[in-house]
C-alpha positions as CSV (number, residue, x, y, z in Angstrom):
1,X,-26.4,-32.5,-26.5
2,X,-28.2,-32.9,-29.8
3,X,-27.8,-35.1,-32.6
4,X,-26.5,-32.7,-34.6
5,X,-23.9,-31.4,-32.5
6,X,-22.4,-34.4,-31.9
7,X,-22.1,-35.6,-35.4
8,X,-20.3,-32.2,-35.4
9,X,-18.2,-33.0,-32.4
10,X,-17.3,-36.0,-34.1
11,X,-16.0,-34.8,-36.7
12,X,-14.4,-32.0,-35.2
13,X,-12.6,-34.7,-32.7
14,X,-11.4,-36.9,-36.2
15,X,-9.9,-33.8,-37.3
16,X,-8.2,-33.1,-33.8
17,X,-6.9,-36.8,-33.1
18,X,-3.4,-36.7,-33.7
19,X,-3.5,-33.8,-31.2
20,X,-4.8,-35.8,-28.7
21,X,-2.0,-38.3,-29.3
22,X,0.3,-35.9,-28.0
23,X,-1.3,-35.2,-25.0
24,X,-1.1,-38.5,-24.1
25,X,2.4,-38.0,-24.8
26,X,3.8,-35.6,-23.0
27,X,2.5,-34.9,-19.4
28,X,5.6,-32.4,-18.4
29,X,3.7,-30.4,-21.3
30,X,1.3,-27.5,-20.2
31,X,-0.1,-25.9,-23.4
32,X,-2.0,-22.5,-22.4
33,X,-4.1,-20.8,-25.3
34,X,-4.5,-16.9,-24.7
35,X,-4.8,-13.9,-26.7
36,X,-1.5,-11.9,-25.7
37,X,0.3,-11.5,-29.1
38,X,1.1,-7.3,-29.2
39,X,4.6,-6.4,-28.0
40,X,3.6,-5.1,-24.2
41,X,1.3,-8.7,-23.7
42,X,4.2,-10.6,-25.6
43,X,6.8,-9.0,-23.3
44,X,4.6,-9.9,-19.9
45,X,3.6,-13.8,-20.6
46,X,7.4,-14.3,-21.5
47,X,7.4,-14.1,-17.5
48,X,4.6,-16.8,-17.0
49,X,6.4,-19.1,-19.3
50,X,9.9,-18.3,-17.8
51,X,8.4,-19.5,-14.7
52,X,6.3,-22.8,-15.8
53,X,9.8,-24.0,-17.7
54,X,11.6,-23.2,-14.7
55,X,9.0,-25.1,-12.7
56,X,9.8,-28.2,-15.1
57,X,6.9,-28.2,-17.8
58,X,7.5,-27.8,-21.3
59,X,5.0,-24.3,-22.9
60,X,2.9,-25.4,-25.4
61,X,2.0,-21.9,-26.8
62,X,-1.5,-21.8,-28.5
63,X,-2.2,-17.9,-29.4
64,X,-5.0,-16.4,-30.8
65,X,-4.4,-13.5,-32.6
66,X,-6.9,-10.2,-32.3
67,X,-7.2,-9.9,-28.9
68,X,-10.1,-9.7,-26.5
69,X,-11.8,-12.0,-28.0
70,X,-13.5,-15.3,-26.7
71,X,-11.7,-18.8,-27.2
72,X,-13.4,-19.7,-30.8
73,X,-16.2,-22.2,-30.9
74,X,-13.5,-25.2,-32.0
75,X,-11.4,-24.9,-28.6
76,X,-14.8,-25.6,-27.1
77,X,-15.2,-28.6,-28.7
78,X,-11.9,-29.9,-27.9
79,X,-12.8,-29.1,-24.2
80,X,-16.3,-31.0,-24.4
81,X,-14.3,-34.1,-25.8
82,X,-11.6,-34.1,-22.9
83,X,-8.5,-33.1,-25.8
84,X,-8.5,-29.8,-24.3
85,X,-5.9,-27.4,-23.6
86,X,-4.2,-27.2,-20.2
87,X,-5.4,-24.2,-19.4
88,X,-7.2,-20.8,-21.5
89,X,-7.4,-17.4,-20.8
90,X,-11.1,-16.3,-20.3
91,X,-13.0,-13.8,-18.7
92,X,-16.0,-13.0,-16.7
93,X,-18.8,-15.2,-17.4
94,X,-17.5,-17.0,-20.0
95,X,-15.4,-18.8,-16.9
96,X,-19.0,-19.3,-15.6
97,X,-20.4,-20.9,-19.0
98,X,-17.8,-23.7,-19.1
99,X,-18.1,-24.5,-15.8
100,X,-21.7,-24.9,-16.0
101,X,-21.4,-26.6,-18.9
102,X,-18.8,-29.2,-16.9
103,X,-15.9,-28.8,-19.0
104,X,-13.6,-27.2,-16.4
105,X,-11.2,-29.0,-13.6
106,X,-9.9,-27.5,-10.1
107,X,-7.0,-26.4,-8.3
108,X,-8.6,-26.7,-4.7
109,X,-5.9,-28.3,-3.0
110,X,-3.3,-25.6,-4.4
111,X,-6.0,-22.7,-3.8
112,X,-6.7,-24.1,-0.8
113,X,-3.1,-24.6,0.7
114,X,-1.9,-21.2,-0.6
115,X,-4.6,-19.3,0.8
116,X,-6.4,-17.7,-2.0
117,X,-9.6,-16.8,-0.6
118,X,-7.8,-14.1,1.8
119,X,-6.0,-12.2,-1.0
120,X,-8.3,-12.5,-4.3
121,X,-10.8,-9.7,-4.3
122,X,-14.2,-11.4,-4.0
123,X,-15.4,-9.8,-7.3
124,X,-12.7,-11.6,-8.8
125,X,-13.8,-14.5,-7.0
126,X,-17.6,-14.6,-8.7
127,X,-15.8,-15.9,-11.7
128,X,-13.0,-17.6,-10.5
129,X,-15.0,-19.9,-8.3
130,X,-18.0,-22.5,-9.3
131,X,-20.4,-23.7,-6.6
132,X,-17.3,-23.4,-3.9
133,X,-14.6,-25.0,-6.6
134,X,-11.4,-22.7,-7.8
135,X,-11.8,-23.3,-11.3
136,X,-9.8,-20.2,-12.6
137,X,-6.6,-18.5,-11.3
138,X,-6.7,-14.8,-11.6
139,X,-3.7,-13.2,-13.3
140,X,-4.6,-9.8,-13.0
141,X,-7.1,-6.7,-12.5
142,X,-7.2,-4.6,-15.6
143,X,-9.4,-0.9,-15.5
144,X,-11.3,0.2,-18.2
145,X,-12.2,3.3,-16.9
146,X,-9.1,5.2,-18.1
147,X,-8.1,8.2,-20.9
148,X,-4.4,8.2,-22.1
149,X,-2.7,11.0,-23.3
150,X,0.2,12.4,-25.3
151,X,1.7,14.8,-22.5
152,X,3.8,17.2,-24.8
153,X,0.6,18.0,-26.6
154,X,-1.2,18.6,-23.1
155,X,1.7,20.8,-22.4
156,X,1.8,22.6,-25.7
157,X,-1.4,23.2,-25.1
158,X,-1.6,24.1,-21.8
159,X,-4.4,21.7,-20.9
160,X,-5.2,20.4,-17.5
161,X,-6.6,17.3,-17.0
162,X,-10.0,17.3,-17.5
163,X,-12.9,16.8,-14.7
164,X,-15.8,17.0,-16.4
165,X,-17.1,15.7,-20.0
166,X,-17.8,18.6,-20.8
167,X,-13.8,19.8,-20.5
168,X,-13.2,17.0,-22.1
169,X,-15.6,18.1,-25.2
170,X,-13.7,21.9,-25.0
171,X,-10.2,20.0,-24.6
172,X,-11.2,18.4,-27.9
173,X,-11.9,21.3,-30.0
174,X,-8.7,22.9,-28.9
175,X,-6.5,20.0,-30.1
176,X,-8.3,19.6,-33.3
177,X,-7.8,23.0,-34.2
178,X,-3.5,23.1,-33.2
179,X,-3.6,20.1,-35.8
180,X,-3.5,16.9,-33.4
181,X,-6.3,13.9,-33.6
182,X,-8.0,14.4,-30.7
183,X,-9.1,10.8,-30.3
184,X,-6.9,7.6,-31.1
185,X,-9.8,4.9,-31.5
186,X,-9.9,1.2,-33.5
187,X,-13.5,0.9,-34.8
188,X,-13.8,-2.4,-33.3
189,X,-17.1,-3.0,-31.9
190,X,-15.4,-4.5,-28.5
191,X,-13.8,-0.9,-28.6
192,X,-16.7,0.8,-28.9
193,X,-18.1,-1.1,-26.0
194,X,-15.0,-0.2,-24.1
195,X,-15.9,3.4,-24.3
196,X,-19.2,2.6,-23.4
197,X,-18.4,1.4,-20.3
198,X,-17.2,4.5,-18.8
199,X,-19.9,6.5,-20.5
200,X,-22.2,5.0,-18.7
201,X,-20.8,5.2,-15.3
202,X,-20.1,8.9,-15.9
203,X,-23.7,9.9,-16.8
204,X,-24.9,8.1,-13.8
205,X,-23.0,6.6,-11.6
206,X,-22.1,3.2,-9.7
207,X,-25.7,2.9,-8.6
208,X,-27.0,3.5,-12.2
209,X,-24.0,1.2,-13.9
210,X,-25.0,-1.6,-11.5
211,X,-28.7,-1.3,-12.3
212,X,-28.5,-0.9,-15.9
213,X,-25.2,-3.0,-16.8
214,X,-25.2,-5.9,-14.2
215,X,-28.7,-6.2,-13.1
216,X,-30.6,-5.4,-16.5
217,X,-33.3,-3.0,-15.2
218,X,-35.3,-2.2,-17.9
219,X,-36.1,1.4,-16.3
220,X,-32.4,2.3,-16.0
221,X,-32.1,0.9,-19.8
222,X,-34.5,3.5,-21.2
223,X,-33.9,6.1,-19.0
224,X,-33.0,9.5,-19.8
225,X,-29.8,9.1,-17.9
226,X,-28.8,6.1,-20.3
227,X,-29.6,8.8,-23.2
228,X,-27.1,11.0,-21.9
229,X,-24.3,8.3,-21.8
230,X,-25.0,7.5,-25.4
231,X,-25.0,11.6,-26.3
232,X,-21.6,11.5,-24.7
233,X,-20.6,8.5,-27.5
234,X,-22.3,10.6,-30.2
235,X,-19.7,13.7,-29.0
236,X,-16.7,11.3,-28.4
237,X,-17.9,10.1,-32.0
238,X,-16.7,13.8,-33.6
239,X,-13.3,13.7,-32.1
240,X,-11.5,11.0,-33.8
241,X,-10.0,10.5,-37.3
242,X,-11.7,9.1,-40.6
243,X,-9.3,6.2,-40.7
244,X,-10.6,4.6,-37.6
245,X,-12.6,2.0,-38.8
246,X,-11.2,-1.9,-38.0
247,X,-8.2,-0.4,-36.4
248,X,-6.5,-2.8,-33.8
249,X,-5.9,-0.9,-30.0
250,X,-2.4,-1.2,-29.8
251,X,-2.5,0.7,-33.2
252,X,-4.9,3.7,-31.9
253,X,-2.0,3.2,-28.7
254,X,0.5,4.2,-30.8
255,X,-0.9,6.9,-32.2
256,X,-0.7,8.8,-28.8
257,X,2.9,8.0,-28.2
258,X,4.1,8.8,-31.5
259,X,2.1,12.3,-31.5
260,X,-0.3,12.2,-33.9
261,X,-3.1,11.4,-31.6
262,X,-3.8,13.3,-28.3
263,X,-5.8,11.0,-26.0
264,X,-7.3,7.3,-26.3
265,X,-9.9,5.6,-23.8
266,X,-8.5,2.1,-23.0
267,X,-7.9,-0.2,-20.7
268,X,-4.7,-0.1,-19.0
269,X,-3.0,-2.7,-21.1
270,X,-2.1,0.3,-23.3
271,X,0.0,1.3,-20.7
272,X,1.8,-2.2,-21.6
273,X,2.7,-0.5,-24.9
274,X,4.2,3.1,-23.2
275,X,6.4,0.7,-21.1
276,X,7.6,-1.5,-24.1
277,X,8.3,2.0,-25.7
278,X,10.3,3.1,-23.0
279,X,7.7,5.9,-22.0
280,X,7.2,6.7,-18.3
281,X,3.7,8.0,-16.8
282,X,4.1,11.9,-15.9
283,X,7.0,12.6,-18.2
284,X,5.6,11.2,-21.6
285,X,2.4,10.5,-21.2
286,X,-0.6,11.0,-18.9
287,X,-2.8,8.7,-17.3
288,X,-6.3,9.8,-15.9
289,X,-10.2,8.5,-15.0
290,X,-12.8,9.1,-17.6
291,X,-14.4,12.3,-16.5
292,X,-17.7,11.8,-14.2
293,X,-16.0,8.4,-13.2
294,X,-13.7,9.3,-9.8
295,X,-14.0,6.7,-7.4
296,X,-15.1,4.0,-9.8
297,X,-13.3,1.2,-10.5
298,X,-14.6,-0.5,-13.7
299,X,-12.9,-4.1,-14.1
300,X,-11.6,-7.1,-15.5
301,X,-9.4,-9.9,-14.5
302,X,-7.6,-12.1,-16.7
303,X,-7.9,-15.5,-15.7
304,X,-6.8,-19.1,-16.4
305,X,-9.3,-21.5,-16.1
306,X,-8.7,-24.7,-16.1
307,X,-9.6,-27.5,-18.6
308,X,-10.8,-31.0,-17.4
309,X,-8.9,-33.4,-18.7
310,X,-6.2,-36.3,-18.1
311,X,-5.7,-37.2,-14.6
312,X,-2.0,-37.5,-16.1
313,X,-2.0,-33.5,-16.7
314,X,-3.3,-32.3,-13.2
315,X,-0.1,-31.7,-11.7
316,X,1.1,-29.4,-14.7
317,X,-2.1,-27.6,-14.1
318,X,-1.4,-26.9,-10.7
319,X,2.4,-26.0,-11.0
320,X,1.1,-24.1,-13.2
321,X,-1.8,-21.9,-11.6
322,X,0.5,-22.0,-8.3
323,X,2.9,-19.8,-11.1
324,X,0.2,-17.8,-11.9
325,X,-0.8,-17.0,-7.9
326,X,2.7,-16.6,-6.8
327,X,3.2,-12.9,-5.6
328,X,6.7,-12.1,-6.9
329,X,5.1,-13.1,-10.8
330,X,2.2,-11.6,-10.2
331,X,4.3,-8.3,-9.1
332,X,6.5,-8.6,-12.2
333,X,4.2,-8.9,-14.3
334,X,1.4,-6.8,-13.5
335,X,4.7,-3.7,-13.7
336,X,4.7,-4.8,-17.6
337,X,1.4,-5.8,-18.5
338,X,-0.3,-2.7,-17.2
339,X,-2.8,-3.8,-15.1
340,X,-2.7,-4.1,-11.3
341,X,-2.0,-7.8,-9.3
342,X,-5.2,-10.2,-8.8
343,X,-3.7,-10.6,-5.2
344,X,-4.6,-7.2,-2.8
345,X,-1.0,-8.5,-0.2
346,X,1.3,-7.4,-3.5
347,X,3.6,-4.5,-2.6
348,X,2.6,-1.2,-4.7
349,X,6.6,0.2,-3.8
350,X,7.9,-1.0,-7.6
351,X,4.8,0.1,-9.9
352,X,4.8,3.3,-12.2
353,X,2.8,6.4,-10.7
354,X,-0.1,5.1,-13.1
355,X,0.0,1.5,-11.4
356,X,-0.2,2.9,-8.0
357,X,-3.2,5.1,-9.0
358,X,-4.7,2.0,-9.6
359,X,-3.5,0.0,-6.5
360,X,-4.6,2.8,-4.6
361,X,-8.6,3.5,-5.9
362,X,-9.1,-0.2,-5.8
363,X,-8.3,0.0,-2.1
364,X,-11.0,2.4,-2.0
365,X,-13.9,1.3,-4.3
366,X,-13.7,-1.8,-2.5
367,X,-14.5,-0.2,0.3
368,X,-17.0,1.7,-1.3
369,X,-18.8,-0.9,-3.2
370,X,-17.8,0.7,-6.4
371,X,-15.9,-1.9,-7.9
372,X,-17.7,-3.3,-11.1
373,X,-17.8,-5.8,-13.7
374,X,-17.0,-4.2,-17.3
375,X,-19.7,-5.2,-19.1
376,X,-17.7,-4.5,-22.4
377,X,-15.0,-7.3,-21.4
378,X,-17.7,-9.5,-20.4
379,X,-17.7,-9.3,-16.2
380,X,-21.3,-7.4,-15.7
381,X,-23.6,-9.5,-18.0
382,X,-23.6,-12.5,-19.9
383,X,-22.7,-13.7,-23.4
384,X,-25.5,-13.3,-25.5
385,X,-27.2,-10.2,-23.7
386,X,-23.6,-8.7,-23.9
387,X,-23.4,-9.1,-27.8
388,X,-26.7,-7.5,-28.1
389,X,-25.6,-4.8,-26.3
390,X,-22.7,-4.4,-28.2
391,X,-24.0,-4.4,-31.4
392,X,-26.8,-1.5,-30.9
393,X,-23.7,0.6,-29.4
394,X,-21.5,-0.2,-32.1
395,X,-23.9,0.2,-35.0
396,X,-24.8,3.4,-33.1
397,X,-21.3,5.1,-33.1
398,X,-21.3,4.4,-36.8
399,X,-24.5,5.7,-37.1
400,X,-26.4,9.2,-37.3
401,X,-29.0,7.7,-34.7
402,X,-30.2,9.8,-32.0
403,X,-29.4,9.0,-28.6
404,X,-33.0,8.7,-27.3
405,X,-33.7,6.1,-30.7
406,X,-30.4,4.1,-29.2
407,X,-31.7,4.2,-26.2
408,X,-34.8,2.4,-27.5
409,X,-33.1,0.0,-29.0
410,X,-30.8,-0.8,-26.7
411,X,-34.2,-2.1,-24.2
412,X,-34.9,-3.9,-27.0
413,X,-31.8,-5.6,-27.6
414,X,-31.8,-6.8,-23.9
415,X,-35.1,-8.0,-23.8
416,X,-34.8,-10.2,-27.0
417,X,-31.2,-11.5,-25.7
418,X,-32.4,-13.0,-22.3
């Protein structure tokens, strides 16, 4: 560490000291920062902290609002200084960045004794494990791979689900025209990126995703194939409303429910939302793969990691990753959250027809070898390259740039980032 950042550590730990009074203070006391704060996320931690308090740990709650966003740059101070947090929700390679940086523990023993290697799928495992060490508990499997849509406009319409891209382009001008936004999107650059994601896979495939997204080929990243997946952003870019811009998901969400917006491309926490507002998949609204992507299974996993800290804290941090593990939370939560449990031995009989969809093609693209790291959420690439990414995709969606000049860029942006 530098000079500099540790005069800023310093000072940053002055500010933070009465905190770390309070640690000392209270070892029944598990404090878990995360990013759940919209009404379906609320609604599905309430059952993680039902189940630490009932475990006897007090719930410090730290939230940070905005969702999907990385723990800010302060929480990684506290961590370097050993006043961290319990435990934080992360994902993909940020896991991976704190661990090599040393500033996360492990639940070994309860991993070990609970059998986690046999039910956690080992793509989940990449990031949940450090050189052998369980340093994260998975809570879930999120999919970003997915359209939602308004079902009584399908049906007023008449429109079948659509297999192709190029349906979903006709689909579009059809419910534009009978007065409906055709696309509910938040101009949010992790948003745009979302979309990305399955515009990708759906101009070339798994093989293409994997050598473009995960492995960085610089072939694959000027090809004409990657010029097709940002023409498909360029036509998704027509079909949504002028208000978009800085508009939070679970705002584009509602949006479909409440009519006014035909389809949005999310993950399946939205489906979170459709639960909290009482709307079942089928009968209200529809659920369905981003065309060109059948047989894909784009991911994400929530995941706790856990802080080193206190030797006085490690058996809250165990109680409370054994909480997160356990199959009957991981079932009940999972139905309200959206997504689909981190454990494969977890029943399917109690999800929605949406969550059993998803159950079901995980099955299979493990099998296949289709199961992939979103690189939007952070699970196909690292930080920095990631951001670079990001930014020529957003900037480009916002943009009159051609696809072939994004394209261009886009090697660029890779190449500079490494």
């Amino acid at each position: 560490m530098s000079i500099n950042k540790k005069i800023k550590l310093a000072a940053l730990l002055c500010a933070l000291g009465a905190t770390g009074v309070s640690y000392a203070q209270e070892d029944k006391s598990v404090e878990v920062v995360h990013w759940w704060t919209s009404g379906g996320e609320a609604a599905a931690l309430k059952i993680l902290k039902d189940d630490v308090v009932k475990r006897g740990f007090i719930w410090k709650d730290s939230a940070i609002a905005g969702g999907g966003e990385p723990p800010p740059a302060k929480l990684r101070s506290r961590a370097a200084s050993g006043n961290s947090p319990d435990a934080m929700q992360m994902l993909g390679f940020t896991i991976t960045d704190y661990a090599e940086e040393g500033l996360l523990g492990n639940v070994d023993a309860v991993a070990n004794k609970e059998g986690w290697d046999k039910v956690v799928p080992l793509p989940l495992q990449k990031f949940s494990k450090h050189k052998g060490k369980w340093v994260a508990a998975p809570v879930n499997i999120h999919r970003t791979n997915w359209i939602w849509a308004n079902k009584a406009i399908f049906d007023e319409l008449k429109l079948p689900v659509p297999k192709t891209f190029d349906a979903l382009v006709a689909h579009a001008e059809k419910i534009r025209k009978a007065g409906y936004i055709p696309l509910a999107h938040g101009g949010q650059p992790w948003q745009e990126a979302i979309i990305f994601d399955s515009a990708v896979m759906s101009a070339g495939g798994p093989k293409f995703y994997k050598q473009a997204m995960v492995d960085l080929d610089p072939v694959a990243l000027g090809s004409k194939t990657m010029e097709q997946a940002f023409a498909q952003m360029q036509k998704l870019r027509t079909m949504v409303d002028p208000n978009f811009p800085g508009r939070n998901w679970n705002v584009a969400t509602s949006m479909v429910y409440h009519k006014k917006a035909a389809m949005q491309i999310m993950g399946d926490w939205a489906k979170g939302e459709f639960a909290k507002g009482n709307m079942k998949p089928n009968v209200d609204y529809l659920c369905f793969q981003y065309p060109g992507t059948d047989g894909t299974f784009i991911f994400i996993a929530d995941q706790f990691a856990i802080l080193k800290g206190s030797d006085k804290r490690t058996e809250g941090q165990a109680e409370f990753a054994s909480a997160v593990m356990d199959k009957g939370f991981q079932e009940k939560f999972n139905m309200v959250k959206g997504s689909v449990p981190a454990r494969t031995d977890v029943s399917m009989d109690r999800f929605d027809d949406c969550g059993k969809k998803s159950m079901s093609d995980l099955k299979q693209a493990l099998k296949a070898g289709t199961m992939v790291g979103s690189y939007a959420q952070g699970h196909a690439m690292p930080g920095p390259v990631k951001t670079a990414v990001t930014d020529v995709v957003s900037k480009f969606f916002n943009s009159d740039k051609s696809p072939a000049e994004a394209t261009k860029q886009l090697v660029a942006a890779v190449k500079n980032s490494k």
